[in-house]
Phi, psi and omega in degrees: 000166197258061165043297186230178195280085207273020155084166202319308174313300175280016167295288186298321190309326193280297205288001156281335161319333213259288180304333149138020213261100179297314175271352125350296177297303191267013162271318153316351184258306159266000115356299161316310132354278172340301194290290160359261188337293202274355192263305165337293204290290186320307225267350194243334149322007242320028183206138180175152182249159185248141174223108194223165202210141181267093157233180145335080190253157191296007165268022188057023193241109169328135169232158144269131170248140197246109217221128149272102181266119184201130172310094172284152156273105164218141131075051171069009173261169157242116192223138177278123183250160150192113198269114167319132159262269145195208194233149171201157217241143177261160178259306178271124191243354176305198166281324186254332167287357186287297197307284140027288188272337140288329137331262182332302209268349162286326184288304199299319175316341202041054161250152204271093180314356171283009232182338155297133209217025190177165185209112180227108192240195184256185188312345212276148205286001179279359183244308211256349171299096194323344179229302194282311191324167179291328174296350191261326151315337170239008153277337185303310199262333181241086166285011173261340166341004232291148186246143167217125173311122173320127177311284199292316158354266216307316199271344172274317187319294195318307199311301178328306166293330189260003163287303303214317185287141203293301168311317195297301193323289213273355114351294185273347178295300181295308158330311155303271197312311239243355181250329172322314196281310187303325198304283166318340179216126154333288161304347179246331168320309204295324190290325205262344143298348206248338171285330176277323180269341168324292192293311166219115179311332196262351162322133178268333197256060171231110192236167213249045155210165201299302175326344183234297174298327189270002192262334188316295245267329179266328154280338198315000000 
């Protein structure tokens, strides 16, 4: 058992382990694996930021989920990944218990603080306060550290705020029915799939609901 309380799910999960379920057991493994590797790849990128985010899981136990944003290097390309690691659960919520626990827990992990060059949360002053928050408390110690406000955070404030305006509102609204309508009927899913592969044929992504075909259909 684990030194502190990592909440219910991975409770049941360890006792069918426990319990003989093998293949359980080796998906969990190579999870592990999975993680090594990508832990391999940051360290050997030497530069990367962190990115974590503070929530709620439905047994009520604060969890941090935790993404590595980093330049992978293979085969003479360079391309920016940014990789799920995991997630763990906190007590301490304070700016420096915050920190605290994405330390420890990056070490355990053995990625190399010498080598961070960013921090990226949301707005909440337990992350983001400039004398307590967390980004400040780990720039303190690491000053290559840069703290930057989560993108998307910033892109929920702005939506948020631009509901407020009348046009926008009635924009999206209208927009809501028209995802409606493909979504509730079959027959305008099928047409408007079938008008996307007309127009493009090599689409991979295309399913018969708004949620999939009409958005396919505004990014494609």
């Amino acid at each position: 058992m684990p030194a502190e309380n990592d909440g219910n799910f991975r409770a049941l999960l360890r006792l069918a382990i426990d319990s003989g379920d093998e293949n359980l057991k080796k998906h969990v493994q190579t999870a592990a694996l999975i993680q090594k590797k990508i832990i391999n790849r940051i360290n050997k990128s030497q530069c990367f930021a962190i990115i974590a985010d503070e929530t709620t899981d439905v047994s009520g136990i604060e969890q941090f989920s935790i993404c590595i944003r980093y330049v992978d290097r293979f085969e003479n390309e360079e391309k920016l990944r940014e990789d799920f690691l995991c997630f763990v659960p906190v007590e301490d919520t304070t700016g420096s218990g915050l920190a605290n626990v994405l330390i420890d827990k990056l070490k355990e992990l053995k990625l190399s603080f010498a080598h961070i060059r960013g921090q990226g949360y949301d707005g909440a002053r337990s992350m983001s306060g400039h004398v307590k928050g967390c980004a400040s408390v780990i720039q303190n110690l690491y000053p290559a550290a840069l703290y930057v406000h989560c993108a998307n955070h910033s892109l929920n404030f702005a939506i948020a705020t631009t509901c407020k305006i009348p046009a926008i509102r009635n924009c999206i609204g209208s927009m809501k029915e028209t995802v409606n309508l493909f979504r509730m009927s079959t027959k305008a899913g099928t047409l408007l799939k079938n008008l996307i592969l007309e127009s493009f044929p090599n689409s991979k992504q295309v399913r018969n609901t708004l949620g999939g075909a009409l958005r396919i259909s505004f990014f494609i």
